[in-house]
C-alpha positions in Angstrom: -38.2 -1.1 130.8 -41.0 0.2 128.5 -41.6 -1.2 125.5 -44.5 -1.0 122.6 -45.2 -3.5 119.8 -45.8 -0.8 117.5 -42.8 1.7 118.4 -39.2 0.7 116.7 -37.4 1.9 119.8 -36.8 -0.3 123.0 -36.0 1.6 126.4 -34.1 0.3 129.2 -32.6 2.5 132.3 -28.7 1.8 133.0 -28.9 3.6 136.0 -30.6 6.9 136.8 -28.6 9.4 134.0 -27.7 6.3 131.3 -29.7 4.7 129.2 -29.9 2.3 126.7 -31.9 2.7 123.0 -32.4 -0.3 121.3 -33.5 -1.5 118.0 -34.7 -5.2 119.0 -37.1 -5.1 115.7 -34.3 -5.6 113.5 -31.6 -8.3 113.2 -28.5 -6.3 114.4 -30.2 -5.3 117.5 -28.3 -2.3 117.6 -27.5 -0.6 121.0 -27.2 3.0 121.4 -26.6 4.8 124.9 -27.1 7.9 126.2 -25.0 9.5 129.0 -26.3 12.5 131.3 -24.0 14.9 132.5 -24.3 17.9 134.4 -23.3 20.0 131.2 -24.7 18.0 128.6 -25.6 14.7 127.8 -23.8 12.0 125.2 -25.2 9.9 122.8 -23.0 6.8 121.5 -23.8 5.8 117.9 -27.4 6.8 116.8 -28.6 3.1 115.1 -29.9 2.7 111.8 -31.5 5.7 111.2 -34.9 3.7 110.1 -36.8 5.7 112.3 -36.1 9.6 114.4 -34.2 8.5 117.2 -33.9 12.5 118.4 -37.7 12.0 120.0 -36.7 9.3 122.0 -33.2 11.1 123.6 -35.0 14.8 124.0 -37.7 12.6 126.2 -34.3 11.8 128.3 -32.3 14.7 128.2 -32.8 18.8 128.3 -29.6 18.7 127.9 -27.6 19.8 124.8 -26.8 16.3 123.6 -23.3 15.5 121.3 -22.9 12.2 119.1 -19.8 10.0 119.0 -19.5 7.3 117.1 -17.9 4.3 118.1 -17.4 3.3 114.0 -18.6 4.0 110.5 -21.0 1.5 109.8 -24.4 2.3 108.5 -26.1 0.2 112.0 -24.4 3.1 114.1 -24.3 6.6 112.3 -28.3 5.9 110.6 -29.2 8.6 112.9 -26.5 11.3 112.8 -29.0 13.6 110.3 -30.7 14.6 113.4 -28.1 16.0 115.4 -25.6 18.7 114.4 -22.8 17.9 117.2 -20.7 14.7 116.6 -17.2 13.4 116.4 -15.5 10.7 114.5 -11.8 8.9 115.0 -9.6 10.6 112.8 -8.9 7.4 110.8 -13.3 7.7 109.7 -13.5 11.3 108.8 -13.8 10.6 105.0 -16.2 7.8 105.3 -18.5 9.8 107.4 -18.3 12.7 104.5 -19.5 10.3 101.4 -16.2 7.9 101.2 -17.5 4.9 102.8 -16.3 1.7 100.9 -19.7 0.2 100.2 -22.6 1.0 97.5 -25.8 2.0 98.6 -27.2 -1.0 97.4 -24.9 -3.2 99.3 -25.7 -1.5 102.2 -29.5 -2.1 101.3 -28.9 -5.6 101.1 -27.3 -5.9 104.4 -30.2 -4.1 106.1 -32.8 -6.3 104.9 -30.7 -9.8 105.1 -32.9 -11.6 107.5 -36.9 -10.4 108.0 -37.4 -8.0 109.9 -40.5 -5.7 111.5 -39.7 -2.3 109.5 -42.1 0.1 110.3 -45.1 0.3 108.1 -43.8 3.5 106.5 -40.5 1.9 105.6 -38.8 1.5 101.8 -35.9 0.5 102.1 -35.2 2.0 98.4 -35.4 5.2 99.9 -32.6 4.7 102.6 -29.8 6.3 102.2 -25.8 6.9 103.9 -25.6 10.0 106.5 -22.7 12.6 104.9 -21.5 15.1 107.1 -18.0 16.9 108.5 -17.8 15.9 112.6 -17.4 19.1 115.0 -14.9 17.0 116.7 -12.6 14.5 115.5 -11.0 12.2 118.5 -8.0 10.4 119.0 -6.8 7.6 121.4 -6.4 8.9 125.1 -8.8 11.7 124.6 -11.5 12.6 127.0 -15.0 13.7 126.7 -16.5 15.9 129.7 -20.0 16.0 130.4 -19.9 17.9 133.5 -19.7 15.0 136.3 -18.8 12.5 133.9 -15.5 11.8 132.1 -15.5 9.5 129.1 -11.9 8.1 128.1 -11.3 7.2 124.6 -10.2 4.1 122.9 -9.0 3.6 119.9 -9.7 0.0 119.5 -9.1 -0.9 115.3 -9.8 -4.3 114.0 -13.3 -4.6 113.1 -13.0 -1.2 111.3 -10.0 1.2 110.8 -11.1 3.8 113.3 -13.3 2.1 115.7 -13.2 3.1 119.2 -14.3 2.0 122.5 -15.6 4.4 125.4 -14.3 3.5 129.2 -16.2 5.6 132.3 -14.0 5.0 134.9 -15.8 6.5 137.9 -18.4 4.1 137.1 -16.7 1.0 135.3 -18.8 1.0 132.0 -16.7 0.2 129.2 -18.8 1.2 125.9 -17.2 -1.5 123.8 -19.4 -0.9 120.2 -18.3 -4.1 117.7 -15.1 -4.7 119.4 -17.1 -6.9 121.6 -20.6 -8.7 122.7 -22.2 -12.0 122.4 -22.6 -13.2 119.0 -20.4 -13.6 115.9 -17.7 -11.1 115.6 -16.9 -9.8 112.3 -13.2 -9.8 111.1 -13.2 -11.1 107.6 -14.4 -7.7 105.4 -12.0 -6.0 103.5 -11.5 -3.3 105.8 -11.3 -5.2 108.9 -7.6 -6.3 110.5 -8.0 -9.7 112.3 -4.0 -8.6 114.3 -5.5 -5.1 115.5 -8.2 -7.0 116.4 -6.5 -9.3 119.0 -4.1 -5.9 120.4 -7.2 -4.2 120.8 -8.9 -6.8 123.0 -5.4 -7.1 124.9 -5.9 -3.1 125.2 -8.7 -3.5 127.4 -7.1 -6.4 129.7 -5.9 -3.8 132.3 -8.9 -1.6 133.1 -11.1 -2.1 136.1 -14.0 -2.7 134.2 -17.4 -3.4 136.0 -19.8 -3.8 133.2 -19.7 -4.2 129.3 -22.2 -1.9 127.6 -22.4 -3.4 123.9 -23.3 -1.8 120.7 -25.2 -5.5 119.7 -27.5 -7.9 121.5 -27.5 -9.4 125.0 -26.8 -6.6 127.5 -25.9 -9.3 130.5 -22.3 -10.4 129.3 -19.7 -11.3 131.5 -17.0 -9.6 132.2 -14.7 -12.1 131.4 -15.3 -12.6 127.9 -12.3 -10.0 127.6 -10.2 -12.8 128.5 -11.6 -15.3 126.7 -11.7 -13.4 123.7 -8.3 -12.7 124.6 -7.6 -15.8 124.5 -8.8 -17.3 121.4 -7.3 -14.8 119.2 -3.9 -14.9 120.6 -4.4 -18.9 119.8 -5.5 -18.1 116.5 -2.4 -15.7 116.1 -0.1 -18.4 117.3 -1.6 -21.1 114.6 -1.4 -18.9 112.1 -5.3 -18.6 111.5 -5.6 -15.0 112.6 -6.3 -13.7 108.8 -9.3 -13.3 106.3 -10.3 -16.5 105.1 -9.5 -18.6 107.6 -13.3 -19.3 108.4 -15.2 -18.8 111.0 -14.3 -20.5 115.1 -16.9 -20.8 117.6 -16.3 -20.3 121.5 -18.4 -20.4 124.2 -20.9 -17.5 123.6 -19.2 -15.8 120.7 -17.6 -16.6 117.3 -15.0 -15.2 115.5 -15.6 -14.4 111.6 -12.1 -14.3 109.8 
């Protein structure tokens, strides 16, 4: 792992052709991963977009490199303006291409609610939302070929309308953005749907998943926190609890937001 006090970016290897970008400086901790192919390399999500995260992946990569974005939410499309090539779910096109459902200044707010070490250079009243059309707009089932690599996707809804998770079968990594990883999940906003939520963690159930590659925080998670999660929804479900407002329930290294 290398890693700099002074640089906003955090690397860490995978294994030799995936890597991991992180933004450890800021409260989200927002994961990003790149995935080299023979072809050309993949970038999930792109961060917050508070500093050029193109110099870190063309250190990585001499490979022509295409975006996908595991949801539209300003902590994983920040850094879209710097590549040409990406794809959305169909269900995000318009709020990639100015029609997200929050202000600018809500957005704002979010990025700043707990201190932070912004780079020097850093006003947050100059951050703005990425707009743009994708190259590529995905649906569930479809597949992504790097070459020597297939990505699967999944479109997992619940914590937003077209989020999706990414499974690499060959090697077991499921790419699982905000569906899941340890910490509070979120399932109360407007545009969340606490029901999706739980079929899109029972979606995952089946596959032969060796390790969980999250979009947020700890990178060591256990693979069985798809059952447990699992679990607690479909007990929330049954109670009748599994809708906004209910509060929020802790479990044993994550909590569910409703």
């Amino acid at each position: 792992m290398t890693s700099d006090k002074e640089k906003w970016f955090t690397i860490e290897e995978i294994d030799e052709n995936t890597t991991v970008i992180s933004e450890y400086k800021h409260w989200e901790e927002t994961h990003c991963y790149l995935l080299n192919g023979k072809d050309r390399s993949l970038l999930i999500d792109t961060g917050l977009g508070v500093e050029n995260i193109w110099e870190q992946v063309q250190k990585l990569t001499d490979k022509p490199v295409t975006v996908v974005t595991t949801h539209v939410h300003y902590d994983h499309f920040g850094g879209h303006k710097y590549f040409k090539d990406f794809y959305v779910h169909e269900e995000e096109t318009e709020w990639i291409n100015g029609g997200f459902p929050l202000t600018i200044e809500q957005v704002r707010n979010f990025l700043v609610e707990e201190p932070c070490e912004f780079p020097k250079d850093f006003d947050v009243n100059d951050y703005y939302l990425f707009e743009g059309v994708p190259t590529r707009v995905l649906k569930d089932n479809d597949t992504i070929e790097l070459g020597d690599r297939t990505i699967r996707v999944l479109h997992t809804p619940g914590h937003s309308p077209g989020h999706m998770c990414f499974f690499e079968e060959d090697k077991g990594y499921l790419y699982t953005g905000d569906l899941i990883y340890i910490g509070e999940l979120f399932a109360y906003y407007p545009s969340t749907d606490p029901v999706a939520y739980m079929n899109s963690i029972k979606k995952l159930l089946p596959l032969p998943v060796k390790r969980i590659l999250p979009a947020h925080h700890d990178l060591d998670i256990p693979l069985s926190i798809i059952e447990d999660m699992d679990k607690a929804f479909t007990e929330l479900h049954k109670s009748g609890k599994l809708k906004h407002g209910s509060g929020t329930f802790s479990y044993s290294n994550f909590a569910i937001r409703l």
